[in-house]
N, CA and C atoms as a LAMMPS dump frame, in Angstrom:
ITEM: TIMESTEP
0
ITEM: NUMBER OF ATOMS
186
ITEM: BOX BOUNDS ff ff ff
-5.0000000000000000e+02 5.0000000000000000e+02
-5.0000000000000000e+02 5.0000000000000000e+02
-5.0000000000000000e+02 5.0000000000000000e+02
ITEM: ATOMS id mol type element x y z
1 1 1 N 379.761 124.266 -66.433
2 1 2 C 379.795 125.601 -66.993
3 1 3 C 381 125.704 -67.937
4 2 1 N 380.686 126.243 -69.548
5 2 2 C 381.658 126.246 -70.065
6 2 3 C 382.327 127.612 -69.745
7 3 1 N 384.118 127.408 -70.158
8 3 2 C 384.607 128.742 -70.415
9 3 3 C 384.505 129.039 -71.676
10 4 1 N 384.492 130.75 -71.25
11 4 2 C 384.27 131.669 -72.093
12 4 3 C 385.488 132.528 -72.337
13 5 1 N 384.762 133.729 -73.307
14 5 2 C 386.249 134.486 -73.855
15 5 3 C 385.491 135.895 -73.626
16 6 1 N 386.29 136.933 -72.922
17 6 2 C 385.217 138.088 -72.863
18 6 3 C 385.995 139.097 -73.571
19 7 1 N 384.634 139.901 -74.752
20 7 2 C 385.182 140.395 -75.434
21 7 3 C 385.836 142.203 -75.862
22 8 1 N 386.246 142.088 -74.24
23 8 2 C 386.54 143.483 -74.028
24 8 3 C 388.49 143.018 -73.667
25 9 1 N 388.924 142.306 -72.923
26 9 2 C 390.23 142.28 -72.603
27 9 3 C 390.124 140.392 -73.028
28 10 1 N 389.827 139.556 -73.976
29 10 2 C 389.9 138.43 -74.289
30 10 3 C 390.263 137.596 -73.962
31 11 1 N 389.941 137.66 -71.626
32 11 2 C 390.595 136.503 -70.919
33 11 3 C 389.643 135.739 -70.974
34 12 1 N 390.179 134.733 -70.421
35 12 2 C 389.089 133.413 -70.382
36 12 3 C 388.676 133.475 -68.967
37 13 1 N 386.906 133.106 -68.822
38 13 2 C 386.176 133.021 -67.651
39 13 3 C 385.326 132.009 -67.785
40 14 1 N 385.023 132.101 -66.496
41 14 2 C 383.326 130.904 -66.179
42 14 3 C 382.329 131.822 -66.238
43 15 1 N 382.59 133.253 -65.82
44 15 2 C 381.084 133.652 -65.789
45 15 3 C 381.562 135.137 -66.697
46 16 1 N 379.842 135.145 -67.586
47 16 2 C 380.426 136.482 -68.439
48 16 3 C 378.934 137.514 -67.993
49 17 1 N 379.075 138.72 -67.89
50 17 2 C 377.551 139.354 -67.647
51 17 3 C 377.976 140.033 -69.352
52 18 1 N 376.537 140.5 -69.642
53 18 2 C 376.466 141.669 -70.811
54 18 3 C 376.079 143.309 -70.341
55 19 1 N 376.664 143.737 -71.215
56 19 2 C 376.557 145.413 -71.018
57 19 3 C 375.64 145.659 -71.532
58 20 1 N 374.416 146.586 -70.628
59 20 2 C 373.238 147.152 -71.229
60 20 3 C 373.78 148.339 -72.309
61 21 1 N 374.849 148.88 -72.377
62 21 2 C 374.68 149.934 -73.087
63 21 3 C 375.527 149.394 -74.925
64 22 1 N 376.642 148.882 -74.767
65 22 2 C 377.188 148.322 -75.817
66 22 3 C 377.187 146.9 -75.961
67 23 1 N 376.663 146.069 -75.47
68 23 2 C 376.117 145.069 -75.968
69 23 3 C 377.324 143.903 -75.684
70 24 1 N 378.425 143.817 -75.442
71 24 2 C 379.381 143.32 -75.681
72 24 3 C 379.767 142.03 -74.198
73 25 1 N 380.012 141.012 -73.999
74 25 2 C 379.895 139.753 -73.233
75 25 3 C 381.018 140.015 -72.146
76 26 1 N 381.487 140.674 -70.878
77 26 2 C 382.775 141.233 -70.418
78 26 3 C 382.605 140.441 -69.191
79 27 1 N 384.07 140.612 -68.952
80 27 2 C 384.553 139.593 -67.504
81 27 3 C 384.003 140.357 -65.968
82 28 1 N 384.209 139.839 -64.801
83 28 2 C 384.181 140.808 -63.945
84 28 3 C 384.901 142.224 -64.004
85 29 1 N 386.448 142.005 -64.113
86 29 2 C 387.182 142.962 -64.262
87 29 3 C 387.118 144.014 -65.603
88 30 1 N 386.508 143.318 -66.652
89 30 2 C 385.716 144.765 -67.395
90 30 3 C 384.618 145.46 -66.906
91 31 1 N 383.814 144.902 -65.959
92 31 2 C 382.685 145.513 -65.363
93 31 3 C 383.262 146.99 -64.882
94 32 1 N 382.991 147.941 -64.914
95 32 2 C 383.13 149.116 -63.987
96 32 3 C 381.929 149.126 -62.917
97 33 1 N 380.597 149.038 -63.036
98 33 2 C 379.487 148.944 -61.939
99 33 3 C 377.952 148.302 -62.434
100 34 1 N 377.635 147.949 -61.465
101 34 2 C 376.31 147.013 -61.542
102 34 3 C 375.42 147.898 -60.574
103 35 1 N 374.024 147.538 -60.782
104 35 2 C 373.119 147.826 -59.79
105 35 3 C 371.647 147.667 -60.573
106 36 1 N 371.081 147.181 -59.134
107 36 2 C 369.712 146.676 -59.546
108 36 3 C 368.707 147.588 -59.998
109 37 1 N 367.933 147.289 -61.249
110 37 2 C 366.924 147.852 -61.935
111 37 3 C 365.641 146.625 -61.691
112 38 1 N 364.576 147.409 -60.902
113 38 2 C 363.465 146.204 -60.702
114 38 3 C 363.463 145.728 -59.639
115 39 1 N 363.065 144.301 -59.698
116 39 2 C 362.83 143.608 -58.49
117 39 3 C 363.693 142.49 -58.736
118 40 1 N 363.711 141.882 -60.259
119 40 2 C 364.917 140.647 -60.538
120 40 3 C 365.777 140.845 -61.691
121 41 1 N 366.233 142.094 -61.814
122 41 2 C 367.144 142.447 -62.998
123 41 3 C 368.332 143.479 -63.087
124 42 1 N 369.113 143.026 -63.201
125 42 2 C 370.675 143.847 -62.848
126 42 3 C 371.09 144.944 -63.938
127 43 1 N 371.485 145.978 -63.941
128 43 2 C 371.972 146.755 -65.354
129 43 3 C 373.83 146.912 -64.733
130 44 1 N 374.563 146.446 -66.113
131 44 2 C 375.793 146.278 -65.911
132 44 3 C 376.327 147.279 -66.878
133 45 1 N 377.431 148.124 -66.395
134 45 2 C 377.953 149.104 -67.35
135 45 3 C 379.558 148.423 -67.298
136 46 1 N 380.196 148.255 -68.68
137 46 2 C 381.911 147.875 -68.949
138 46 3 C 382.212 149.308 -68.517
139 47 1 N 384.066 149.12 -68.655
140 47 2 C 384.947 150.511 -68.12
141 47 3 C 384.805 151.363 -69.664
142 48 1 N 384.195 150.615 -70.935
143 48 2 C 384.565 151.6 -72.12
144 48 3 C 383.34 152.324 -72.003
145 49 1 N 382.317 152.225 -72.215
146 49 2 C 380.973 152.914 -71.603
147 49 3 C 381.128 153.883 -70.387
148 50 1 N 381.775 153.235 -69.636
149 50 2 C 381.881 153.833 -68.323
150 50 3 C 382.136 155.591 -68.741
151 51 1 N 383.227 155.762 -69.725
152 51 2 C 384.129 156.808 -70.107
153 51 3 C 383.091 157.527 -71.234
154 52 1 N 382.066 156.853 -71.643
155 52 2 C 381.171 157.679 -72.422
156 52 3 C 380.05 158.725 -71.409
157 53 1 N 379.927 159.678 -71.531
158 53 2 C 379.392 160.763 -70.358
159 53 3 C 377.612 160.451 -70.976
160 54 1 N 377.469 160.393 -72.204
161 54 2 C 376.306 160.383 -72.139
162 54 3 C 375.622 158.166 -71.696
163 55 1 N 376.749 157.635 -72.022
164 55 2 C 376.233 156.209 -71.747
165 55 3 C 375.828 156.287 -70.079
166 56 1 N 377.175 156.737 -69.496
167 56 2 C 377.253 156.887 -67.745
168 56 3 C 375.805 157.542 -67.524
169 57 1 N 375.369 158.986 -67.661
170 57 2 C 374.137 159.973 -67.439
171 57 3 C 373.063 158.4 -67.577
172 58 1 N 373.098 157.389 -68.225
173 58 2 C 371.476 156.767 -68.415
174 58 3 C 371.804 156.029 -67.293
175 59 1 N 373.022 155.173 -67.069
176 59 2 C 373.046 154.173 -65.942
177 59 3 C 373.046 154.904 -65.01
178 60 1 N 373.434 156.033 -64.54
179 60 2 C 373.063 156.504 -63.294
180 60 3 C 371.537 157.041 -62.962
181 61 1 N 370.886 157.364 -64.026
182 61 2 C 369.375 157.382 -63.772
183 61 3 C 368.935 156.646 -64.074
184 62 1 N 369.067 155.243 -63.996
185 62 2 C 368.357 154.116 -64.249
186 62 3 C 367.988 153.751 -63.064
């Protein structure tokens, strides 16, 4: 597994998820929350999204 560079706080990792709402490649510790949509598919929100009220309103009714 290569390292990566995540592009919210530009540390280096092994594992990167993407943000359903801004698109952007973030570490664990940019994650603010995850939770399952479906039966095999995760929706991940970063902490900058997090702070957008209308981004937050979709991930919580997702």
């Amino acid at each position: 597994m290569a390292i990566q560079v995540c592009e919210r706080c530009d540390s280096k990792t092994a594992k990167l998820d993407k943000c359903n709402y801004c698109g952007r490649e973030v570490c664990t510790k940019c994650l603010k929350s995850s939770k399952r949509v479906g039966k095999g598919s995760k929706a991940y929100i970063c902490k900058n999204c997090w702070s957008d009220l209308e981004k937050r309103g979709k991930f919580k009714s997702a």
